[in-house]
C-alpha positions in Angstrom: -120.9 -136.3 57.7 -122.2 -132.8 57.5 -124.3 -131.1 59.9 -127.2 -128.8 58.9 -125.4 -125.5 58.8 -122.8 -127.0 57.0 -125.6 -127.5 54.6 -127.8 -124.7 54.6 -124.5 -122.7 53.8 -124.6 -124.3 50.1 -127.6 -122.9 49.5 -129.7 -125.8 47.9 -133.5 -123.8 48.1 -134.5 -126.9 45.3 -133.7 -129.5 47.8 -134.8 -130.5 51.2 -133.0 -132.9 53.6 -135.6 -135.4 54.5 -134.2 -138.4 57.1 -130.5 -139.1 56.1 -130.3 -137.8 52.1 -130.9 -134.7 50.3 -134.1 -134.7 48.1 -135.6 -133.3 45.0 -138.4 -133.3 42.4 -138.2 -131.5 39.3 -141.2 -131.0 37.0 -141.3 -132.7 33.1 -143.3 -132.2 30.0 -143.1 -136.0 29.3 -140.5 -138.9 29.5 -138.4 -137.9 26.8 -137.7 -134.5 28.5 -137.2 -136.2 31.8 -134.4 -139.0 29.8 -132.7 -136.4 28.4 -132.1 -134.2 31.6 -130.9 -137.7 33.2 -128.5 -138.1 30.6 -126.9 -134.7 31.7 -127.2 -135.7 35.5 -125.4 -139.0 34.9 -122.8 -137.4 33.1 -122.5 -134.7 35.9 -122.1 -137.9 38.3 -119.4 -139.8 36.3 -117.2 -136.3 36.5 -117.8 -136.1 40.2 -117.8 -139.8 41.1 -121.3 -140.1 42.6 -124.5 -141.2 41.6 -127.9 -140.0 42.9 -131.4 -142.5 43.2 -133.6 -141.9 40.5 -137.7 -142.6 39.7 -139.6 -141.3 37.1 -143.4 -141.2 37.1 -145.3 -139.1 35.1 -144.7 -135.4 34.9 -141.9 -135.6 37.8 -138.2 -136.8 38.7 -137.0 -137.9 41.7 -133.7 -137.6 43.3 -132.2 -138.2 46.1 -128.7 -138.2 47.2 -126.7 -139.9 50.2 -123.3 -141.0 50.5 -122.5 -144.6 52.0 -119.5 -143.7 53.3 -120.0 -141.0 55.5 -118.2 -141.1 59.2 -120.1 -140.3 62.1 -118.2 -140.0 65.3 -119.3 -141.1 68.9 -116.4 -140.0 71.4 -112.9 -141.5 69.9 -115.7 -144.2 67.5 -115.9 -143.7 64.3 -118.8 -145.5 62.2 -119.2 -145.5 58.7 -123.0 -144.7 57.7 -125.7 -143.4 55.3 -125.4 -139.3 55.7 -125.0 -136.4 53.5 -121.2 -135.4 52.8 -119.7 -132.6 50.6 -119.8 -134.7 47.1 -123.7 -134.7 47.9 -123.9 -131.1 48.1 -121.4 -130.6 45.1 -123.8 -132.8 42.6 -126.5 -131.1 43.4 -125.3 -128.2 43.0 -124.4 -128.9 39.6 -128.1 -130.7 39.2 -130.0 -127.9 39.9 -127.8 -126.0 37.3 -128.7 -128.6 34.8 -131.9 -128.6 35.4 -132.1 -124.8 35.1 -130.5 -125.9 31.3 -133.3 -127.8 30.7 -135.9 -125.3 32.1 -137.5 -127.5 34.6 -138.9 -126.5 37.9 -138.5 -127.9 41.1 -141.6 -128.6 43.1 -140.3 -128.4 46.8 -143.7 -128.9 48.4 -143.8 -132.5 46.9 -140.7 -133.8 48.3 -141.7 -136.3 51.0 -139.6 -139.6 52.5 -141.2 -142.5 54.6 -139.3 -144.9 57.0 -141.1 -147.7 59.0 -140.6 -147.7 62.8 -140.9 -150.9 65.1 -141.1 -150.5 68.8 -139.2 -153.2 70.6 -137.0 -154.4 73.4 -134.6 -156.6 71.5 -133.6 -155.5 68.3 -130.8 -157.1 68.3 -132.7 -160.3 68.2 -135.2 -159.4 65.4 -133.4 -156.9 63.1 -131.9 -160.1 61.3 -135.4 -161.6 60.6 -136.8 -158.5 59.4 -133.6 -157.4 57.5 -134.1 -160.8 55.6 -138.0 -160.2 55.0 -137.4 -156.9 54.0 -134.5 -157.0 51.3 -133.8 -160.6 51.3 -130.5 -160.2 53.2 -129.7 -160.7 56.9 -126.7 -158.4 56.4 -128.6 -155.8 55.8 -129.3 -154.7 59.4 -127.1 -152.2 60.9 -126.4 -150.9 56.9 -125.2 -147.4 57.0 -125.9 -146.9 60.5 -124.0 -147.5 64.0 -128.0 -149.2 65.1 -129.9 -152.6 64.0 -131.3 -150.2 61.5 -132.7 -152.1 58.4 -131.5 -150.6 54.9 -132.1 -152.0 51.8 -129.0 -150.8 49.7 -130.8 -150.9 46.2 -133.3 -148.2 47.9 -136.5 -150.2 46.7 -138.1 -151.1 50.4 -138.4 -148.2 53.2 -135.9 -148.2 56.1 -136.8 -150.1 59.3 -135.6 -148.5 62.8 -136.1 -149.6 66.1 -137.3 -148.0 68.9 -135.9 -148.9 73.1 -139.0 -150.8 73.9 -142.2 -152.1 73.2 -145.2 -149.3 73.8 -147.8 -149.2 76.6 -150.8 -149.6 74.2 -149.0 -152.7 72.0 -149.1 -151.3 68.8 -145.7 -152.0 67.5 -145.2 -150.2 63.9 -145.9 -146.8 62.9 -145.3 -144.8 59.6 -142.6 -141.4 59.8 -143.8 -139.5 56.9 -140.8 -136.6 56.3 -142.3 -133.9 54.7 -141.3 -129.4 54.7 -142.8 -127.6 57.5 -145.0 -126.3 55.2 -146.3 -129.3 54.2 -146.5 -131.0 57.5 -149.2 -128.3 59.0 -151.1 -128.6 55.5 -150.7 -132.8 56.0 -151.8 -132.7 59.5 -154.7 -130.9 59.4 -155.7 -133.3 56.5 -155.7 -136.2 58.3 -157.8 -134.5 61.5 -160.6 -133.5 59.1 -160.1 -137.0 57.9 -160.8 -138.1 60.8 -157.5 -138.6 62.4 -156.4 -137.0 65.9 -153.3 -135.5 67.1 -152.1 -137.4 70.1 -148.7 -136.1 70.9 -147.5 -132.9 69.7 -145.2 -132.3 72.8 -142.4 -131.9 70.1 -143.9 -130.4 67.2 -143.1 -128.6 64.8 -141.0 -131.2 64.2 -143.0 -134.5 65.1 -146.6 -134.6 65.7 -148.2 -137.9 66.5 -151.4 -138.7 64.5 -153.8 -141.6 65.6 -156.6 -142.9 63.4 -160.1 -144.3 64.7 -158.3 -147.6 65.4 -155.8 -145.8 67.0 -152.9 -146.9 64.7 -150.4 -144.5 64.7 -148.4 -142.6 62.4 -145.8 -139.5 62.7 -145.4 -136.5 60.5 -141.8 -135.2 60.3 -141.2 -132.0 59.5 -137.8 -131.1 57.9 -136.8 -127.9 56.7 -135.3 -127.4 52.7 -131.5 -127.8 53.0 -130.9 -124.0 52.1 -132.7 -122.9 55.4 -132.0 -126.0 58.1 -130.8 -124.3 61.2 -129.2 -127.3 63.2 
């Protein structure tokens, strides 16, 4: 499990570490282009022994790269979970070389990651239920983290996390939007002129609370590219 000066020092500017994983988009002419540059990244991942998530839409690829088995230590504990190790860093290294092969560009400012939050007082109690409703596995809570974290190993549903108790004002799930601190001032001030309102920005820049009129909330996290995180 690798700290944030550990990897800043590899200097990744094309990727940003959003939430647990490494992140990138790179730009395409069409699918074809994007196939064949996945071709090369797969066959970068079968040297190395690791694999990154990819989607496709149109003009863009997304990847994003985590390793399971990460160890995270708390005192003389040691927990295996979701994180970003040294064979992350190492395949996209060799990613972004393939993908200055291929002549693609990487659009940094589009790189964002959501996770769902729910505010409760016994997690341990619900995480199964929700863990089942979510990816159709109890076993899934506490999956790549020490918590009753929800993950859904195929990647396909956001990740669930619990917060210590229920909030003053009942509302009991909110949005974390991970985004560049670049992005996160440009985000926020879109959803004010919207017609949102900042209601907590005791710890910005790197989370500011947004409320809409019905007062549901949602938080903007800003996280900086992995080539220039400082902690």
């Amino acid at each position: 499990m690798l700290g944030g000066m550990q990897i800043a020092a590899a200097g990744l500017t094309q990727w940003c570490q959003l939430a647990q994983g490494l992140h990138a988009r790179y730009l395409i002419d069409d699918f074809a282009a994007g196939a064949r540059f996945l071709v090369d990244v797969g066959e970068a991942g079968a040297e190395l022994g690791h694999q990154p998530i990819v989607s496709m839409g149109a003009g863009h690829v997304d990847l994003k790269l985590v390793s399971d088995d990460a160890i995270y230590r708390d005192g003389d504990t040691e927990h295996v979970v979701q994180w970003v190790t040294q064979k992350d860093l190492d395949l996209a290294t060799r990613i972004t070389e393939i993908a200055a092969r291929h002549g693609l560009s990487a659009d940094v400012a589009a790189v964002s990651h959501v996770e769902l939050g729910l505010d409760t007082a016994q997690s341990a109690t619900i995480a199964p239920v929700w863990a089942a409703l979510l990816t159709g596995d109890p076993d899934a809570r506490g999956r790549g983290t020490p918590s009753d974290e929800v993950r859904d190993a195929t990647g396909r549903v956001p990740n669930l996390w619990f917060g210590d108790a229920p909030p003053s004002d009942g509302q009991r799930f909110h949005l974390e939007v991970y985004v560049t601190p670049e992005v996160a001032q440009e985000r926020i001030a879109a959803a004010v002129a919207a017609g949102g309102t900042v209601v907590d920005d005791s710890e910005a820049p790197s989370l500011v609370v947004i409320a809409d009129q019905d007062g549901t909330r949602g938080v903007v996290c800003a996280q900086a590219p992995a080539a220039s995180t400082d902690a």
